[in-house]
LOVEX-794263 format. One record per residue (C-alpha): residue in one letter; x, y, z; residue number from 1. Coordinates in pm, whole numbers, plus 50000, padded with zeros to 5 digits. Layout:
N
<pt residuo="A" X="X" Y="Y" Z="Z" num="NUM"/>
...
//
This chain:
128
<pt residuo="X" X="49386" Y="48379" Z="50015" num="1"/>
<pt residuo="X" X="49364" Y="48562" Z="50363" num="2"/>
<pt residuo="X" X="49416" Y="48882" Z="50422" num="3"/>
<pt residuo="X" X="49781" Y="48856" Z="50575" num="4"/>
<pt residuo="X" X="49898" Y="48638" Z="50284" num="5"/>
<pt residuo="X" X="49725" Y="48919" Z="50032" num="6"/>
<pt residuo="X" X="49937" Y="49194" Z="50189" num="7"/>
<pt residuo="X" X="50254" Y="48999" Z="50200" num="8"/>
<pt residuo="X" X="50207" Y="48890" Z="49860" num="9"/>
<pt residuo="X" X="50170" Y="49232" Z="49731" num="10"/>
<pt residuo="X" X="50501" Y="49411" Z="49939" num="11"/>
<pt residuo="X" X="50713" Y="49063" Z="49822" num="12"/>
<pt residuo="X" X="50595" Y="49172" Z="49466" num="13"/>
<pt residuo="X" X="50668" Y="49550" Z="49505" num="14"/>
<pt residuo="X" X="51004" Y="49454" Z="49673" num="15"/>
<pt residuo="X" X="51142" Y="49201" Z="49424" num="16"/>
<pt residuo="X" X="51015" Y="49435" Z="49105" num="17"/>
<pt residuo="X" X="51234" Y="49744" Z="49256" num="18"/>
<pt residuo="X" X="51504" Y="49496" Z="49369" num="19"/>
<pt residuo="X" X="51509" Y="49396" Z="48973" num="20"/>
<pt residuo="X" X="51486" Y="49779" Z="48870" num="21"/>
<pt residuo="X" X="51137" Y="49598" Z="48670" num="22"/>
<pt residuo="X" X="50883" Y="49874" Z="48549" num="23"/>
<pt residuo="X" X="50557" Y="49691" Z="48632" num="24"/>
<pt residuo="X" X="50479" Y="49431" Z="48845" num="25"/>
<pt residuo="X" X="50174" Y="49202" Z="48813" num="26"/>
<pt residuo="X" X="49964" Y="49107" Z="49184" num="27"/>
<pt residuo="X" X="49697" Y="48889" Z="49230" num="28"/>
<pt residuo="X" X="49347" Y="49111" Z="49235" num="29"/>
<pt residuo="X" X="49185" Y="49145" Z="49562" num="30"/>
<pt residuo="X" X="48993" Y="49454" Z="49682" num="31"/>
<pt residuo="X" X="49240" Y="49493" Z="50003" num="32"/>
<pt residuo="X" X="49518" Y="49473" Z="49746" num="33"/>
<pt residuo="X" X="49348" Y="49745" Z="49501" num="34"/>
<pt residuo="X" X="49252" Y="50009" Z="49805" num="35"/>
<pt residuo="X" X="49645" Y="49923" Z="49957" num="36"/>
<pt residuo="X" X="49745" Y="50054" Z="49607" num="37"/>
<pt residuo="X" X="49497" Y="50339" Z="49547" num="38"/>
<pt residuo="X" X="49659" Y="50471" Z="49877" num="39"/>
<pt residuo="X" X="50021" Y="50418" Z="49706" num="40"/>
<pt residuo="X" X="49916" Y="50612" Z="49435" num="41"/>
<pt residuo="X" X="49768" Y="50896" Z="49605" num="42"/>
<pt residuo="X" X="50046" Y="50918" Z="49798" num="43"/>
<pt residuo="X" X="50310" Y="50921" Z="49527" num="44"/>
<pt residuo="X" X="50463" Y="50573" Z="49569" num="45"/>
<pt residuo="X" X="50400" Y="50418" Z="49237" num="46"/>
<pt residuo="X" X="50333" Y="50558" Z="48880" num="47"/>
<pt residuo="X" X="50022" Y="50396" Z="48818" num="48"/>
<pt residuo="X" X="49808" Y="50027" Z="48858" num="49"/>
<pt residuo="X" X="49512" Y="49877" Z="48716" num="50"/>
<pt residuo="X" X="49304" Y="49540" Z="48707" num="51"/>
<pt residuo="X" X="49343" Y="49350" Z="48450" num="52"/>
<pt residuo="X" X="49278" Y="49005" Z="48329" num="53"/>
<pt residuo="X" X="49551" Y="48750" Z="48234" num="54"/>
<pt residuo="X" X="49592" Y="48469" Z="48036" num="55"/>
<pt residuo="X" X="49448" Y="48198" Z="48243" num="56"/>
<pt residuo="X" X="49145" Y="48415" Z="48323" num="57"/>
<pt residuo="X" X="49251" Y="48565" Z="48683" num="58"/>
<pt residuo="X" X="49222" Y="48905" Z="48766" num="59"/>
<pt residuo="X" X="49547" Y="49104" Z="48814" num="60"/>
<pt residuo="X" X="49631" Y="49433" Z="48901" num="61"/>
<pt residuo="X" X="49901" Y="49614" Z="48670" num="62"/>
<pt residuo="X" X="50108" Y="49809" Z="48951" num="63"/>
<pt residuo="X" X="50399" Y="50055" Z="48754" num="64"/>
<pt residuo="X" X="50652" Y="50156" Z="48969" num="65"/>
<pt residuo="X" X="50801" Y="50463" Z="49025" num="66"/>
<pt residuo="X" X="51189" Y="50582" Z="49059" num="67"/>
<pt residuo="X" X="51358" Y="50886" Z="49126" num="68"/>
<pt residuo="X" X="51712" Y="50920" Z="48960" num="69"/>
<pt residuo="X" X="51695" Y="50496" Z="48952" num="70"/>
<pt residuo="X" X="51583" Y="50492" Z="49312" num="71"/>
<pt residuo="X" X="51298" Y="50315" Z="49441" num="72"/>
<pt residuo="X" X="51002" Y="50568" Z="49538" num="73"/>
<pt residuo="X" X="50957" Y="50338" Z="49809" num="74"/>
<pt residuo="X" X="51249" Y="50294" Z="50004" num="75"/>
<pt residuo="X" X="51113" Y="50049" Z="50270" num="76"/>
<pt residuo="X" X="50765" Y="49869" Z="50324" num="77"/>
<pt residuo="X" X="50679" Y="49699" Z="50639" num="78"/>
<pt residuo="X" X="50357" Y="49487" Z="50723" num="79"/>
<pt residuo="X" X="50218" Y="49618" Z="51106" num="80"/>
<pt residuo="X" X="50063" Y="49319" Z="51301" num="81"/>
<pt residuo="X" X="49767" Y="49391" Z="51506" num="82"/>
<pt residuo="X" X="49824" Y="49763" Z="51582" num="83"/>
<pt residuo="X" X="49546" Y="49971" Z="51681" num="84"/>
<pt residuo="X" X="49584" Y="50365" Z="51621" num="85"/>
<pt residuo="X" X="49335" Y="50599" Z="51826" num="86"/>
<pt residuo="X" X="49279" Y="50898" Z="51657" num="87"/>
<pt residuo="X" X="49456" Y="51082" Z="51977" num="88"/>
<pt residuo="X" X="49728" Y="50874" Z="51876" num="89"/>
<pt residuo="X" X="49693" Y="50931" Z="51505" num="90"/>
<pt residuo="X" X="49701" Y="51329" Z="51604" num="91"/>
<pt residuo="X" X="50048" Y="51270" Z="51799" num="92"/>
<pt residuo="X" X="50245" Y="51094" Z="51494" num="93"/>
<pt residuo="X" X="50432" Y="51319" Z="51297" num="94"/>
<pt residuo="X" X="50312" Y="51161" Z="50911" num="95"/>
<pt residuo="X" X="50555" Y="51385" Z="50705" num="96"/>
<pt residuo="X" X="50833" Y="51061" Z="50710" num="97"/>
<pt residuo="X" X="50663" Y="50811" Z="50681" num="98"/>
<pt residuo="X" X="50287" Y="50721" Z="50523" num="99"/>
<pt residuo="X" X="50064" Y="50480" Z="50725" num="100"/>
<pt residuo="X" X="49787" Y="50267" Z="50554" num="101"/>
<pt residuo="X" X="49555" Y="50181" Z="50776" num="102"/>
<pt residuo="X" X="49161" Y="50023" Z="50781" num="103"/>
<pt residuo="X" X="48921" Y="50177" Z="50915" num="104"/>
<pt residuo="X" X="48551" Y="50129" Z="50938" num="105"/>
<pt residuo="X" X="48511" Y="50356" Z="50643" num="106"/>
<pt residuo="X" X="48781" Y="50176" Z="50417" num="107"/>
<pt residuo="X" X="49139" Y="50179" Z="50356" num="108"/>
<pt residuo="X" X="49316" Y="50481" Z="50388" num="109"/>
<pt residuo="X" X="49674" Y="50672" Z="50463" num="110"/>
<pt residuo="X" X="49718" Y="50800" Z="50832" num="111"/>
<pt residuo="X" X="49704" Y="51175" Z="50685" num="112"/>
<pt residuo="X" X="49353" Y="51129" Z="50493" num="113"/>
<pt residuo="X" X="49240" Y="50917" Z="50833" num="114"/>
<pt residuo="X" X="49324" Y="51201" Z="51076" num="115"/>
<pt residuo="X" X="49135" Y="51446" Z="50836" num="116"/>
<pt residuo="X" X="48869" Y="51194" Z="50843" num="117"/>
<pt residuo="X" X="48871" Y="51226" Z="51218" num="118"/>
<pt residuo="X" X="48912" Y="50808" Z="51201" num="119"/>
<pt residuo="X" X="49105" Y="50523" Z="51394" num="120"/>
<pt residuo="X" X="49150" Y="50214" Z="51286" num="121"/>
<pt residuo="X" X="49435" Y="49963" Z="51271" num="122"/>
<pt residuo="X" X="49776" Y="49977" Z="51124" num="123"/>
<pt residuo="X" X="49852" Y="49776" Z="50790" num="124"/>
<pt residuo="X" X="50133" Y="49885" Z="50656" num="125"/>
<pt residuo="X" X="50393" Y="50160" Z="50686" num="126"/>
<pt residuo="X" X="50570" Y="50318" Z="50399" num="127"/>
<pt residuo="X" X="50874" Y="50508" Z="50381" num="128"/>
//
């Protein structure tokens, strides 16, 4: 599985899970998948995740969602094509709205812990 087809998997996933009000969602294990989550759940998007091993031997990841007052933590998640942040850039974006998850050359991380990081890199996903 690429790495588009990864990402898309796991926000179709996310979506459909709050869409259905669902507590947990299951997503296909991949370490762009886990470090996309870890950033979620730094960031206060989801309750909690972990990998996990189903029945025909494939590794998961466990992803529990999160609602406030039965709304979505995550209101909207969007998949950024080929977007390159500087760090000037980065510095310019006001991050309180929305949370960017981006890669870098030191992992994957949100636009707040990049900045602090003093890092550019390229846009995955934003979150709002």
């Amino acid at each position: 599985m690429t790495q588009i087809q990864s990402i898309q998997s796991l926000m179709s996933n996310i979506k459909q899970g709050q869409k259905n009000n669902l507590l947990s969602v299951d997503i296909i294990y991949s370490k762009l998948n886990f470090d996309i989550l870890n950033v979620l759940y730094e960031e206060g998007y989801i309750r909690d995740f972990e990998k996990k091993t189903n029945k025909k031997n494939q590794d998961i990841i466990n992803v529990r969602l999160k609602y406030y007052n039965n709304t979505s933590a995550i209101k909207n998640i969007q998949r950024v094509i080929n977007q390159h942040i500087s760090l000037k850039l980065l510095n310019q974006i006001d991050l309180g709205l929305v949370t960017y998850i981006l890669s870098t050359s030191k992992g994957i991380f949100s636009g707040k812990e990049a900045k602090r990081l003093n890092l550019g890199g390229t846009v995955l996903l934003i979150i709002w």
